[in-house]
N, C-alpha and C positions, 0 to 999 in steps of 0.2 A: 504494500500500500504506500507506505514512503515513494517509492521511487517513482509512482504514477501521479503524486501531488507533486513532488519537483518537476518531473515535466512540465505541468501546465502550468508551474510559475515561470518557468524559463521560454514560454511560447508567447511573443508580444502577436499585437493585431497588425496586420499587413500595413496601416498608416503609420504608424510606427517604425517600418523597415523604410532602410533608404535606396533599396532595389527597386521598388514601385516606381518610385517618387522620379529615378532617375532616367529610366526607360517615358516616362512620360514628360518628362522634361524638352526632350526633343522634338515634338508633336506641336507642343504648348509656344515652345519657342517659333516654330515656322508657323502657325497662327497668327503671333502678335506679328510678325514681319510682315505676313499676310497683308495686316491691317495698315499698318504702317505703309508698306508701298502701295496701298489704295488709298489714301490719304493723299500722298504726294503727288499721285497721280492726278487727283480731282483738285486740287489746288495749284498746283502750277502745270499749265495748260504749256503744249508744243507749241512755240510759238514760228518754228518751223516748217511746221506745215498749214498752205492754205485753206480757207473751208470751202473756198471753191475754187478750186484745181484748174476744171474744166473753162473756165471763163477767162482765167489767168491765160491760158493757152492757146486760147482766142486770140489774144492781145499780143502774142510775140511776134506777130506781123505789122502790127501798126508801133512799135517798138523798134522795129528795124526799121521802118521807114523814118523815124523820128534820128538815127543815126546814119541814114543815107540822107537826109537833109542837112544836119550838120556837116555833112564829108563833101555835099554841093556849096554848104555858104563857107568851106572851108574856118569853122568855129574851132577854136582852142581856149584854152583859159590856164591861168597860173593863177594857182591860191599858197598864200602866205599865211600860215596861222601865229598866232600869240603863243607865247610860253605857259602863257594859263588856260591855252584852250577853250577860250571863249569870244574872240573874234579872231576874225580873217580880213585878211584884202584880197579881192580878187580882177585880176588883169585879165579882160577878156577881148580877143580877134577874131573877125572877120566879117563875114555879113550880115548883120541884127540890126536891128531899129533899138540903141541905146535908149531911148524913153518909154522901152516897151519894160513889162515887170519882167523878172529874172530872179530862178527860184533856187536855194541851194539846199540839199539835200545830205543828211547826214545817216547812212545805212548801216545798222550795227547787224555782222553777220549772224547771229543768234539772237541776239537780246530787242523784244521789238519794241519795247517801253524805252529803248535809249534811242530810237529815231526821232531825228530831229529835220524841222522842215522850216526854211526862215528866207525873208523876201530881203536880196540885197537893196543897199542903199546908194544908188550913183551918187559920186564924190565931185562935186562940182567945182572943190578948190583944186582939184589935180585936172589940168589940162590933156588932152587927148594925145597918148606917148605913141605917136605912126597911128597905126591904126588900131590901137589897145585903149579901150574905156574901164573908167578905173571905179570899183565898187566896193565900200565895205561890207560885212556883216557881223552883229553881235545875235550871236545863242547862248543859251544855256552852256554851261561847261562841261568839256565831255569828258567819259567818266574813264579812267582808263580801262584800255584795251588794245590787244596785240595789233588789229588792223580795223578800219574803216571802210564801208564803199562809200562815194563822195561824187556825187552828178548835179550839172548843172543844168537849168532847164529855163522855156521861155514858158510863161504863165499858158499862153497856148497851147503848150503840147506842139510843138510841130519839129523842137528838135532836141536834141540834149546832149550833154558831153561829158565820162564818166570817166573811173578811176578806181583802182585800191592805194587807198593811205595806211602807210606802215609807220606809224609815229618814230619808233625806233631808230628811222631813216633819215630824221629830219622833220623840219615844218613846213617844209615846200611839197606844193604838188604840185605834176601838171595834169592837165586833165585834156583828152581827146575825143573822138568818137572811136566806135568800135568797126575797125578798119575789117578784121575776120570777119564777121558778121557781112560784110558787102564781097566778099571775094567767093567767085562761085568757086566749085572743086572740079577742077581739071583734071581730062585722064591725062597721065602721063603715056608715052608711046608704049613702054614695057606694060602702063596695064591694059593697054588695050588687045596685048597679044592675047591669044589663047592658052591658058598652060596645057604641057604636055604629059 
C-alpha cells in the first residue's frame, strides 16, 4: 500500500509538466505572427502598386508623345538644388512659351506620401542666359533618400523632361527627354538571317 500512495504523490497534472507547454509553444507563436503580419498588412498599404493598372497602361502612349514633343522643341533643363533640400533653381532651353506655368515634380521610388508637386516661379531679376529662362522653386524638404525621379513638365501636358537624382552625386541635375523611348529597334543584318 505505501508504494501505490507514493506514486500518486509523485504524478503532477499535465499543466504542470513543461513538455505540454512547450510542444504548444510553437503553434501559439506562429498564430500571434499570424496576426501580426495581418496587421501590417492592412495598415501600411503597397504603395507600389496601382489600383488601376489597366488605365495607367493606356497612358504610356500619350506619355511618349509628351517626350517626342520635348525631343521636337529640343527642351533640356538644369536644376541646382540647396544644401537643405528645399529649393532649387532651375535653367531651362529650348522651345516653351516662358509665361506659360511649368510644373516640377519630385518622385520618390517607393514612398508615395514623399511626392512632391510645386509650380516654379520665373525669376524676372535674372535676364535671359542665350536661350535658358531662369526659375526658382521652394518645396517642402526632402526627406533623405538614396535617389529621386525629378521631371519637369508644362501645366499642359504636352511635354516633359525627366531624370534620376542620386543626391550622393551632387546637387546638380540635368534633366532630358527620354531619347530610348523615340528610337525604334532595328534589325540588325545578323538578325535578320535565319539560324541554322
Amino acid at each position: 500500500m505505501r508504494s501505490l500512495s507514493s506514486t500518486k504523490k509523485t504524478t503532477r497534472p499535465w499543466y504542470k509538466e513543461p513538455w505540454p507547454w512547450l510542444l504548444m509553444a510553437g503553434p501559439a507563436i506562429v498564430v500571434v505572427a499570424g496576426f501580426i503580419t495581418f496587421y501590417i498588412a492592412n495598415t501600411r498599404g503597397d504603395s507600389l502598386v496601382t489600383d488601376d493598372y489597366y488605365k495607367e497602361g493606356k497612358n504610356i502612349g500619350l506619355q511618349l508623345q509628351r517626350d517626342e514633343a520635348a525631343v521636337s522643341r529640343n527642351i533640356e533643363a538644369q536644376i541646382l538644388i540647396n544644401p537643405d533640400n528645399n529649393q532649387a533653381k532651375v535653367f531651362i532651353s529650348g522651345k516653351f512659351d516662358p509665361a506659360e506655368s511649368i510644373n516640377l515634380l519630385w518622385v520618390h521610388p517607393t514612398r508615395k506620401e514623399w511626392d512632391q508637386s510645386v509650380v516654379l516661379k520665373r525669376d524676372e531679376t535674372m535676364p535671359l542666359s542665350g536661350d535658358k529662362a531662369v526659375y526658382t522653386a521652394d518645396f517642402k524638404t526632402l526627406p533623405n533618400s538614396n535617389h529621386w525621379y525629378v521631371r519637369l513638365e508644362d501645366a499642359k501636358a504636352q511635354w516633359r523632361v525627366q531624370a534620376q537624382w542620386l543626391p550622393s552625386q551632387g546637387s546638380s541635375l540635368n534633366l532630358s527627354p527620354m531619347h530610348q523611348a523615340l528610337i525604334p529597334q532595328q534589325q540588325s543584318a545578323s538578325d535578320s538571317q535565319p539560324l541554322r
